[in-house]
MILUM-865414 format. One record per atom (N, C-alpha, C, CB): residue number from 1; chain; x, y, z. Coordinates in nm, 4 decimals. Glycine has a CB too. Layout:
// residues N
+-----+---+----------+----------+----------+
:   k : c :       c1 :       c2 :       c3 :
+-----+---+----------+----------+----------+
: NUM : A :        X :        Y :        Z :
...
+-----+---+----------+----------+----------+
END
This chain:
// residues 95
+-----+---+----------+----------+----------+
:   k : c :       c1 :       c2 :       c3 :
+-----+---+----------+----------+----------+
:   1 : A :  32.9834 :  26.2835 :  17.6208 :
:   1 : A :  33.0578 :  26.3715 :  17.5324 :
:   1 : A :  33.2027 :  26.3790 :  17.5797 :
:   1 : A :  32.9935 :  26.5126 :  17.5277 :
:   2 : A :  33.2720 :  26.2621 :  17.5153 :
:   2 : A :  33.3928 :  26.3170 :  17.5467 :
:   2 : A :  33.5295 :  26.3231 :  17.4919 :
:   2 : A :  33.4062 :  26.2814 :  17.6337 :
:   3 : A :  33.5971 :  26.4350 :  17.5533 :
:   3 : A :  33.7063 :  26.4835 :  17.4215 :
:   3 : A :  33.7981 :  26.4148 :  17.4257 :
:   3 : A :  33.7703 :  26.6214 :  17.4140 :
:   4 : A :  33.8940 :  26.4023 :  17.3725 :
:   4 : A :  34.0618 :  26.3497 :  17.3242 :
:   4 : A :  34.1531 :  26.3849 :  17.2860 :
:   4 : A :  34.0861 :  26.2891 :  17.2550 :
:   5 : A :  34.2250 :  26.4399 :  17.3520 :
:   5 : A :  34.3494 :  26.5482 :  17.2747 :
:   5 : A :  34.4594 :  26.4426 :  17.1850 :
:   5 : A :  34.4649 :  26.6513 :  17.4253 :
:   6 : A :  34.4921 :  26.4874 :  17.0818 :
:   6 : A :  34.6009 :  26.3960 :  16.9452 :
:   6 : A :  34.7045 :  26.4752 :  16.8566 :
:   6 : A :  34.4965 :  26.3274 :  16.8102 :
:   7 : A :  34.8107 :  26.4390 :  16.8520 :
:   7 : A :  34.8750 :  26.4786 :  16.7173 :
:   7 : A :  34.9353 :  26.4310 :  16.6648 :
:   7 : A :  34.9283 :  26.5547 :  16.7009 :
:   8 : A :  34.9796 :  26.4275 :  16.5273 :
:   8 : A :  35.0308 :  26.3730 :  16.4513 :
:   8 : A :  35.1649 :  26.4487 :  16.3457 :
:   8 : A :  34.9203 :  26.3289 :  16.4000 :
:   9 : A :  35.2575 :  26.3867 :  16.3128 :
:   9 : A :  35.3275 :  26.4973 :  16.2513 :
:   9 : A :  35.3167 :  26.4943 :  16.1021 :
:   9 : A :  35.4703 :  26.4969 :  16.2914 :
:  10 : A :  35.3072 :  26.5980 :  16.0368 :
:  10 : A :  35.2777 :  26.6054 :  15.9576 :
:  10 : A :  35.3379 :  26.7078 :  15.8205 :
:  10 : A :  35.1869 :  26.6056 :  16.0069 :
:  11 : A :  35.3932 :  26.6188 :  15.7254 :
:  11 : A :  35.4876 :  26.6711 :  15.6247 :
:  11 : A :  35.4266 :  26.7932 :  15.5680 :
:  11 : A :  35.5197 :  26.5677 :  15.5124 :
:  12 : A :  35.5313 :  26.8807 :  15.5026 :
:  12 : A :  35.4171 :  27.0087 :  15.4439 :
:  12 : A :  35.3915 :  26.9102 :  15.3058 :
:  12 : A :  35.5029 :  27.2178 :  15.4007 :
:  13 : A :  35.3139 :  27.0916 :  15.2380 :
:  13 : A :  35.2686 :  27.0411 :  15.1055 :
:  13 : A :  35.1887 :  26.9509 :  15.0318 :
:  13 : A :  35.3339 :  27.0190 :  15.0698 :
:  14 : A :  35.1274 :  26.8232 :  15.1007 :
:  14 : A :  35.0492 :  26.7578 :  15.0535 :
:  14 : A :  34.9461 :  26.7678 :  15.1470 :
:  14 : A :  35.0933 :  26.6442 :  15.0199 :
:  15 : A :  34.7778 :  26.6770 :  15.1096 :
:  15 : A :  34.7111 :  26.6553 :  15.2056 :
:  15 : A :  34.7551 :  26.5553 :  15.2511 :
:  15 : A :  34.5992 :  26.6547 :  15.1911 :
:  16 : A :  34.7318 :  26.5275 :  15.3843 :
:  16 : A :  34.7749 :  26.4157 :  15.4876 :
:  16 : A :  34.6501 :  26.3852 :  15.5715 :
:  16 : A :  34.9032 :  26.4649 :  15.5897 :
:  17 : A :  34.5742 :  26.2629 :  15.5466 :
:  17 : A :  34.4508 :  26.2681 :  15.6268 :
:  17 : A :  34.5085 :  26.2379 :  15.7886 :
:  17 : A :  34.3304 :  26.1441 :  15.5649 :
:  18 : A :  34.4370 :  26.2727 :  15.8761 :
:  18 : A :  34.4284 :  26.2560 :  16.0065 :
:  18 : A :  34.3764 :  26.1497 :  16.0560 :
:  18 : A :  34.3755 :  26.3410 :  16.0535 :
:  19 : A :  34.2444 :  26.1433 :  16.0157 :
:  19 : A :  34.1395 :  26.0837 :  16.0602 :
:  19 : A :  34.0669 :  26.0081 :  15.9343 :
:  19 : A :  34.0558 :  26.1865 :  16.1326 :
:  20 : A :  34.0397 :  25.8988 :  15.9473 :
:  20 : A :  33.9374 :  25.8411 :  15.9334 :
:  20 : A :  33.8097 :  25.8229 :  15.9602 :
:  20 : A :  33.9587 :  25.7919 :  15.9432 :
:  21 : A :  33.6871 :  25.8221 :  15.9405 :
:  21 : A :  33.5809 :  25.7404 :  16.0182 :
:  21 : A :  33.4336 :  25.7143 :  15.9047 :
:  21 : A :  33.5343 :  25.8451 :  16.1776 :
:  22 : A :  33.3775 :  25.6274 :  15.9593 :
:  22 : A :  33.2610 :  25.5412 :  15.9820 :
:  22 : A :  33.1927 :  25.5414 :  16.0759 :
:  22 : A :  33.2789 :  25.4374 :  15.9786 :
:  23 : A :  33.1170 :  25.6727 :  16.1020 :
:  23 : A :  33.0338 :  25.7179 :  16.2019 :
:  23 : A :  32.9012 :  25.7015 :  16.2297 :
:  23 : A :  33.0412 :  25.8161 :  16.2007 :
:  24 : A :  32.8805 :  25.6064 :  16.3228 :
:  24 : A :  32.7309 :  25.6497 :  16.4031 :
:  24 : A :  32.6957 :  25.6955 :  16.4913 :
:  24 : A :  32.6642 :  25.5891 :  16.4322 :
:  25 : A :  32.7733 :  25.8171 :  16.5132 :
:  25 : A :  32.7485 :  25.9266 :  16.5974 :
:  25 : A :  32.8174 :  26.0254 :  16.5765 :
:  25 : A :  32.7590 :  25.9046 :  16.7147 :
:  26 : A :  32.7644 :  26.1503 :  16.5859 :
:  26 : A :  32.8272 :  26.2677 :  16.5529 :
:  26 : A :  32.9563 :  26.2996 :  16.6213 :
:  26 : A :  32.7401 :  26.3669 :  16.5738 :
:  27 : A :  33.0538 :  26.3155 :  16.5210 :
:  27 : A :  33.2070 :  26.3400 :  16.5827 :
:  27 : A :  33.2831 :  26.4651 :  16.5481 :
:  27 : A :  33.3028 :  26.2280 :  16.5357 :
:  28 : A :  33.2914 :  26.5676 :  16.6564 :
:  28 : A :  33.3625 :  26.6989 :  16.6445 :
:  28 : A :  33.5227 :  26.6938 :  16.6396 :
:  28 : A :  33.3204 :  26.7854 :  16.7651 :
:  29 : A :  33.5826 :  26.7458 :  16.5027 :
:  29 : A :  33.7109 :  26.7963 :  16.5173 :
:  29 : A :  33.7293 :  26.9477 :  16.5412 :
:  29 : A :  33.7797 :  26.7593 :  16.4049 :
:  30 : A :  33.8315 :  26.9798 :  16.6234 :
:  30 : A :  33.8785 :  27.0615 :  16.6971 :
:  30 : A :  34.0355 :  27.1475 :  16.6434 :
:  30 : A :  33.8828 :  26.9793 :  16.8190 :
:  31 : A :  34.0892 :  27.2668 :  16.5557 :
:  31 : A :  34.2235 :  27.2885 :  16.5637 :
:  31 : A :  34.1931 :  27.4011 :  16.5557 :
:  31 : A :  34.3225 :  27.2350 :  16.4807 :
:  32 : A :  34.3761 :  27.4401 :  16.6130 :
:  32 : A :  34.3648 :  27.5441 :  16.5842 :
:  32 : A :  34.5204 :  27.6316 :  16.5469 :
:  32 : A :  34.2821 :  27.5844 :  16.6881 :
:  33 : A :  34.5896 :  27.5506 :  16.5671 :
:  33 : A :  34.6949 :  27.5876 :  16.5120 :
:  33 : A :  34.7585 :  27.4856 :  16.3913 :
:  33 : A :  34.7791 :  27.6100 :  16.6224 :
:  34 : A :  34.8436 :  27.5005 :  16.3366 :
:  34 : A :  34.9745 :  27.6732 :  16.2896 :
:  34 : A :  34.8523 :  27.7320 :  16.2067 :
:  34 : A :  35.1823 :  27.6428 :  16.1398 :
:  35 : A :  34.8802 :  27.8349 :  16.2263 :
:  35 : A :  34.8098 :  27.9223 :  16.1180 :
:  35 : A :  34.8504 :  27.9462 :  15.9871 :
:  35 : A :  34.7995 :  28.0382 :  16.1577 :
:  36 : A :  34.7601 :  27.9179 :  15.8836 :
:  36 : A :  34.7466 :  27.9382 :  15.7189 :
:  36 : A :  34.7664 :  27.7710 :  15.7081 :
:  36 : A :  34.8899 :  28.0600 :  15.6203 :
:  37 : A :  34.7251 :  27.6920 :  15.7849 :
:  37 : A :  34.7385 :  27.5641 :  15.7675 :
:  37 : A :  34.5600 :  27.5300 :  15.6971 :
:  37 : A :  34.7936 :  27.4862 :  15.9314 :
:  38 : A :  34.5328 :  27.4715 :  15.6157 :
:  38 : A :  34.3908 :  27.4296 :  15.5427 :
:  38 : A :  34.3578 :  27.2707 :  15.5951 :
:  38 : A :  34.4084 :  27.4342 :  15.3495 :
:  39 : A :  34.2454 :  27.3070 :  15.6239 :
:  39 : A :  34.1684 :  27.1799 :  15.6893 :
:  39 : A :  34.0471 :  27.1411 :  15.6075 :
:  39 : A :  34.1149 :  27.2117 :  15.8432 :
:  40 : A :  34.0255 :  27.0464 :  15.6114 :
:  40 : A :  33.8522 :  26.9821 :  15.5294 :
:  40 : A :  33.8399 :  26.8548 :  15.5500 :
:  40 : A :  33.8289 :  26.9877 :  15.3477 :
:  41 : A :  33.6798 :  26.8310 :  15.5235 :
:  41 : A :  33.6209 :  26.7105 :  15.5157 :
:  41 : A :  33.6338 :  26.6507 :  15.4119 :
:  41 : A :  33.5104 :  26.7105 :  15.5379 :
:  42 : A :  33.6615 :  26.5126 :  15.4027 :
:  42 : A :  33.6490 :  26.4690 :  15.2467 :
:  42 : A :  33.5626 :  26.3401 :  15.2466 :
:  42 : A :  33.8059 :  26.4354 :  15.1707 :
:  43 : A :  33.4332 :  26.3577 :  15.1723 :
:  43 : A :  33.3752 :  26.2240 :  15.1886 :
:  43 : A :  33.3444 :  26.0885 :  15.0801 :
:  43 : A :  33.2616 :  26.2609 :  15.2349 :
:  44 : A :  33.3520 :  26.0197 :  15.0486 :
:  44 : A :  33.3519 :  25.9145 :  14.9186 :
:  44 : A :  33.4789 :  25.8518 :  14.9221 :
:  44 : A :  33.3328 :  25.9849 :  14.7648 :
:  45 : A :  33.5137 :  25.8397 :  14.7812 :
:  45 : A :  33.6261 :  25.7060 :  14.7424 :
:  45 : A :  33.6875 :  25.8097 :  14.6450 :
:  45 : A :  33.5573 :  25.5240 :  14.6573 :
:  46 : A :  33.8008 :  25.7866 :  14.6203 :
:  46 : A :  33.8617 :  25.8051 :  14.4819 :
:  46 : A :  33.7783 :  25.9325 :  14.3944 :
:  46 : A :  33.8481 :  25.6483 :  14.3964 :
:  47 : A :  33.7936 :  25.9440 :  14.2364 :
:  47 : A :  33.7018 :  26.0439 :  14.1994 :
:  47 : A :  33.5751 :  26.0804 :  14.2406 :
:  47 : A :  33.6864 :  26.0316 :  14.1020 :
:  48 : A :  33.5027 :  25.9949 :  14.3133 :
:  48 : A :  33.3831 :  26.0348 :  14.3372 :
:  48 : A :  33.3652 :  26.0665 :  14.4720 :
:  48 : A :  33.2980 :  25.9490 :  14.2959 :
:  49 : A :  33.4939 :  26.1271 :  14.4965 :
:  49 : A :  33.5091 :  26.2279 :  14.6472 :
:  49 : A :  33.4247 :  26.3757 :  14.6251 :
:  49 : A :  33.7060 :  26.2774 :  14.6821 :
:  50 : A :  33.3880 :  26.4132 :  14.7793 :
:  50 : A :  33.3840 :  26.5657 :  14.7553 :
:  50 : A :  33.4728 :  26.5866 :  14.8908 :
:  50 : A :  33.2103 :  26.6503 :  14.7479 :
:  51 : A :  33.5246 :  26.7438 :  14.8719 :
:  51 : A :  33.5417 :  26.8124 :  14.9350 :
:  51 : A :  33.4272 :  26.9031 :  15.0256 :
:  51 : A :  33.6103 :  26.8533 :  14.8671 :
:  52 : A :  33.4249 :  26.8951 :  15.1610 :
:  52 : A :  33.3486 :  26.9697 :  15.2259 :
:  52 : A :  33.3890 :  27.0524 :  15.3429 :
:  52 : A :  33.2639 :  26.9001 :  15.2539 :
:  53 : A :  33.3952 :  27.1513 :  15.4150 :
:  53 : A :  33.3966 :  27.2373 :  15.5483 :
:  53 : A :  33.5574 :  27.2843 :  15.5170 :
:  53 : A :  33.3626 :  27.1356 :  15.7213 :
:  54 : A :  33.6241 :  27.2903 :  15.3911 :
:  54 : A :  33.7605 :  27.3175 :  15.3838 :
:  54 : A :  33.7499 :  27.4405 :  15.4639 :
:  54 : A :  33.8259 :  27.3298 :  15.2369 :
:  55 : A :  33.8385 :  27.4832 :  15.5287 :
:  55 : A :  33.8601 :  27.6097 :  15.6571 :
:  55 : A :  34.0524 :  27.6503 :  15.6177 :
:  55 : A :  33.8279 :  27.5109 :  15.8880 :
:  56 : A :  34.0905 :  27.7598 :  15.6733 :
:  56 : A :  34.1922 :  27.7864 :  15.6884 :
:  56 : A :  34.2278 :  27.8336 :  15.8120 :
:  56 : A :  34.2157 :  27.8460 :  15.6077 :
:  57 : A :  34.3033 :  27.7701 :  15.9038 :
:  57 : A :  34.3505 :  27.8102 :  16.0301 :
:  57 : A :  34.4094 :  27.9261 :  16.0835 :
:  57 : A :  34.4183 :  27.7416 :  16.0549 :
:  58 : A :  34.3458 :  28.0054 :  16.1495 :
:  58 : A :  34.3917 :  28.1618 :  16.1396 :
:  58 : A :  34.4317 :  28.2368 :  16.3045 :
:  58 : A :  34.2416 :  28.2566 :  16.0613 :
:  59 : A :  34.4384 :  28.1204 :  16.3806 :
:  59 : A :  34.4704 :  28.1089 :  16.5161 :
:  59 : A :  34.3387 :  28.0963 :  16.6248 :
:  59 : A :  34.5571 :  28.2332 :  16.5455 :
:  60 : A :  34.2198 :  28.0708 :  16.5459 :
:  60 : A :  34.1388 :  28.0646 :  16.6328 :
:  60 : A :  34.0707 :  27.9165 :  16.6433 :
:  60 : A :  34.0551 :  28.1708 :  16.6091 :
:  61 : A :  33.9619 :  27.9000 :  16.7395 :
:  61 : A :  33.9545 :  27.7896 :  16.7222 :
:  61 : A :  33.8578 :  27.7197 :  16.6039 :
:  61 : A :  33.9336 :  27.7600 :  16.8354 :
:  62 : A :  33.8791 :  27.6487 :  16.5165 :
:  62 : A :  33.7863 :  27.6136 :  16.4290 :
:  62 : A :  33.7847 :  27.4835 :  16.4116 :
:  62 : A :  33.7972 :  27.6725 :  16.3188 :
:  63 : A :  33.5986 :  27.3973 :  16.3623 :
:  63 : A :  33.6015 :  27.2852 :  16.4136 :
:  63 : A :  33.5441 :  27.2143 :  16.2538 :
:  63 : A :  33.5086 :  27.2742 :  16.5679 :
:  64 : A :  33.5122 :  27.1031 :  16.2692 :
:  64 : A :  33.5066 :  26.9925 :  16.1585 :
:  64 : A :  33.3684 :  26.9206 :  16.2191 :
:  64 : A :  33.6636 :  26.8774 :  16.1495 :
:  65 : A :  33.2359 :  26.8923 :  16.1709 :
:  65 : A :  33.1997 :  26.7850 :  16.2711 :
:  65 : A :  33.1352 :  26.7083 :  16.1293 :
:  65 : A :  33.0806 :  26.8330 :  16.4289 :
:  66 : A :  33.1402 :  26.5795 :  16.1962 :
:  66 : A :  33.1313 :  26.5013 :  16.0689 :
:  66 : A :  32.9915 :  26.4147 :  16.1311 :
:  66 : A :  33.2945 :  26.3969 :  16.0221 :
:  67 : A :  32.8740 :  26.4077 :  16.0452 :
:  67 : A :  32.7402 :  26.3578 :  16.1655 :
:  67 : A :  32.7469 :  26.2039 :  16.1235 :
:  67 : A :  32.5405 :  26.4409 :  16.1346 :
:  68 : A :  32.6253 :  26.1320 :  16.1444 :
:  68 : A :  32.5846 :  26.0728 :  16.1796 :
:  68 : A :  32.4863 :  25.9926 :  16.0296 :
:  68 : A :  32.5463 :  26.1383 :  16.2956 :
:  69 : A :  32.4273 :  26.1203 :  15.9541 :
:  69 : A :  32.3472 :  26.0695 :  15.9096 :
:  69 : A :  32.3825 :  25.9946 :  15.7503 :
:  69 : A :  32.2549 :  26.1647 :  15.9250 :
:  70 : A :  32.4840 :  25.9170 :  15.7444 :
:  70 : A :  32.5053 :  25.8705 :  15.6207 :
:  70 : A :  32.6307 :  25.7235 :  15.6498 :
:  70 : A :  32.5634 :  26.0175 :  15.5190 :
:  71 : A :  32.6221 :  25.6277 :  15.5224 :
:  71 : A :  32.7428 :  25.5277 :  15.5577 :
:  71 : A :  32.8461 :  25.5759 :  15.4687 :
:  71 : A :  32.7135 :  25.3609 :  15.5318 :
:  72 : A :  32.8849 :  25.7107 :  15.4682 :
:  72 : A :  33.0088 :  25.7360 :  15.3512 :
:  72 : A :  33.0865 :  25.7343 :  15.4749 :
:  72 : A :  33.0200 :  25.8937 :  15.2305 :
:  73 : A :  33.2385 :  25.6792 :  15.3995 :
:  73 : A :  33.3520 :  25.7106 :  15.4977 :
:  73 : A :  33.3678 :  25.8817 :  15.5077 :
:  73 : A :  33.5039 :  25.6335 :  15.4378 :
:  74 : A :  33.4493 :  25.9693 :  15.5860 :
:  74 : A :  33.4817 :  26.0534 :  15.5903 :
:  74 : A :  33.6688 :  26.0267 :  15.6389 :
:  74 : A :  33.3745 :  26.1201 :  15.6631 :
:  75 : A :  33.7151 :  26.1243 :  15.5530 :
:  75 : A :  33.8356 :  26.1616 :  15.6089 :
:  75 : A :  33.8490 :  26.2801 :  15.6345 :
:  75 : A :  33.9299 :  26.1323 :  15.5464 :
:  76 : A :  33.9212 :  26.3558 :  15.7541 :
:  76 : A :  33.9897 :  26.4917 :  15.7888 :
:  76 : A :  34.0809 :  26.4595 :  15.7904 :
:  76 : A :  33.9716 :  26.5686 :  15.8927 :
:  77 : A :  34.1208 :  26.5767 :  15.6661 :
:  77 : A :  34.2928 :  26.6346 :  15.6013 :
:  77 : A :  34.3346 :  26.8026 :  15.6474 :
:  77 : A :  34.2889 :  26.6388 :  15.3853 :
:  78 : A :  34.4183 :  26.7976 :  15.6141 :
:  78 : A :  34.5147 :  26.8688 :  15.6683 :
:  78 : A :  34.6163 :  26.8994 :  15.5848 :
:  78 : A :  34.5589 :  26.8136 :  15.7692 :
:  79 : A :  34.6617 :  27.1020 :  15.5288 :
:  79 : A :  34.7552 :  27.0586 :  15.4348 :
:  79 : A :  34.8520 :  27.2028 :  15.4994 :
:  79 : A :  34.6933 :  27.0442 :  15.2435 :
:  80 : A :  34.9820 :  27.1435 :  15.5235 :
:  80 : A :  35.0680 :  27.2764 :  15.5762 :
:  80 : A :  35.1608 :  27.3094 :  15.4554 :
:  80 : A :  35.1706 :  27.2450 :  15.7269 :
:  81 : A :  35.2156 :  27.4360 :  15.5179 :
:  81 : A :  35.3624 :  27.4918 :  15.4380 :
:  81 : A :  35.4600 :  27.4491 :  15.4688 :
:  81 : A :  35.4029 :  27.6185 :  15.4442 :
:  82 : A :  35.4979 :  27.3726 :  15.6246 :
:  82 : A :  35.5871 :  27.3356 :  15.6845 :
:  82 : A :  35.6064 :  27.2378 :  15.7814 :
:  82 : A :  35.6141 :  27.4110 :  15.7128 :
:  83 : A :  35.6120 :  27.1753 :  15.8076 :
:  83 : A :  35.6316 :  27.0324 :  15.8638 :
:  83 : A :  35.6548 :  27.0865 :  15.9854 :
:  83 : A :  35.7493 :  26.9282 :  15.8045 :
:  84 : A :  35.5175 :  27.0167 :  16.0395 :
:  84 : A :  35.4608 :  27.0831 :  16.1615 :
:  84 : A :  35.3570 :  26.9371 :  16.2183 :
:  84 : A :  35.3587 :  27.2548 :  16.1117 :
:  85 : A :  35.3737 :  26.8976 :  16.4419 :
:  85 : A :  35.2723 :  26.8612 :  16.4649 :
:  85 : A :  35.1838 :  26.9176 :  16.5009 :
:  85 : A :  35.2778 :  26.8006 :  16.5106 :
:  86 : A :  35.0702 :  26.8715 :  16.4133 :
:  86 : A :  34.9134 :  26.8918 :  16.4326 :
:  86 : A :  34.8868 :  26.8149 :  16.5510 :
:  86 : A :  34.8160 :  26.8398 :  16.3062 :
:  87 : A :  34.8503 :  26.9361 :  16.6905 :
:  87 : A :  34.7574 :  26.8926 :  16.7798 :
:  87 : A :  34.5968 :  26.9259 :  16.7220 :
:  87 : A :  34.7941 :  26.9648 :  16.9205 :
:  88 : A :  34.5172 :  26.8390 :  16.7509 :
:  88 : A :  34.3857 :  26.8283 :  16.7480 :
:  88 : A :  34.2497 :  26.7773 :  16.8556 :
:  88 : A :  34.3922 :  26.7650 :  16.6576 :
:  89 : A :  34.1822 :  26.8214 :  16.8527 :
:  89 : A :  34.0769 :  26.7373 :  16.9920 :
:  89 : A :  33.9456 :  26.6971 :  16.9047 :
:  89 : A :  34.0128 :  26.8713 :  17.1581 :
:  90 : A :  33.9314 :  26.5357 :  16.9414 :
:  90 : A :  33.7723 :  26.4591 :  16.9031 :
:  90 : A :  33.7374 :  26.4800 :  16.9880 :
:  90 : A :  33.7340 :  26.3178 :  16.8703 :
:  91 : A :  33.5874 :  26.5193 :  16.9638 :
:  91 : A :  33.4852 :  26.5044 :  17.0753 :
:  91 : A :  33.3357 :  26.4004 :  17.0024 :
:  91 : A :  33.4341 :  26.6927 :  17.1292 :
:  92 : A :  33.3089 :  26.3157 :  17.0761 :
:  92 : A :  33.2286 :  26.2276 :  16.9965 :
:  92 : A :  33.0658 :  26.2833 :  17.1085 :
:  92 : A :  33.3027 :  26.0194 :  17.0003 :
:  93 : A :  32.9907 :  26.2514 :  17.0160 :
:  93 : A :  32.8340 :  26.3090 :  17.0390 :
:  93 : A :  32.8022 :  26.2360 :  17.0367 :
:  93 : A :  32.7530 :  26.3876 :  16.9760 :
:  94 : A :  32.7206 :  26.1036 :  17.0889 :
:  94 : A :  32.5969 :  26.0005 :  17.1328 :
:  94 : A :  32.6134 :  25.9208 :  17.1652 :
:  94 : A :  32.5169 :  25.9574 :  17.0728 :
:  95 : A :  32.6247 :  25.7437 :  17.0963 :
:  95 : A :  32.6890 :  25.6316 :  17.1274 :
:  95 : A :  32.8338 :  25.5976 :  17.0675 :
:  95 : A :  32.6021 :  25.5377 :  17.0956 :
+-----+---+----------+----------+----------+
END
């Protein structure tokens, strides 16, 4: 199990994915700052996306984990008011 601290900078106003993945193993995202910043999972292609675990950052720590049991891509997005870097920590679970 182990973590990875990252950031990226990131324009306001739109979503901006972070992350990518194609997981066979369960993978924890980690943020927690700026606050009133909106976070979520997004899994599929194009229209036949969903939205899942959308959260709003409120200074504490709140996490994303994206498992194991499916071949959909997943992306974690990220949407600010202000052009701000997003620190974040992966933590990956198995192989």
């Amino acid at each position: 199990m182990s973590r990875i601290t990252k950031s990226k900078f990131v324009k306001a106003d739109k979503w901006t994915t972070l992350e990518t993945r194609w997981s066979n193993a369960e993978v924890i995202f980690y943020f927690e700052e700026p606050g009133g910043a909106k976070i979520r999972a997004r899994y599929g292609y194009g229209w036949l996306s969903k939205n899942r675990q959308t959260q709003t950052l409120d200074g504490s720590v709140k996490k994303i984990s994206i498992g194991s049991w499916g071949l959909t891509r997943a992306k974690i997005q990220v949407k600010l008011s202000a052009d701000y870097t997003v620190i974040y920590v992966v933590q990956a679970i198995g192989p």
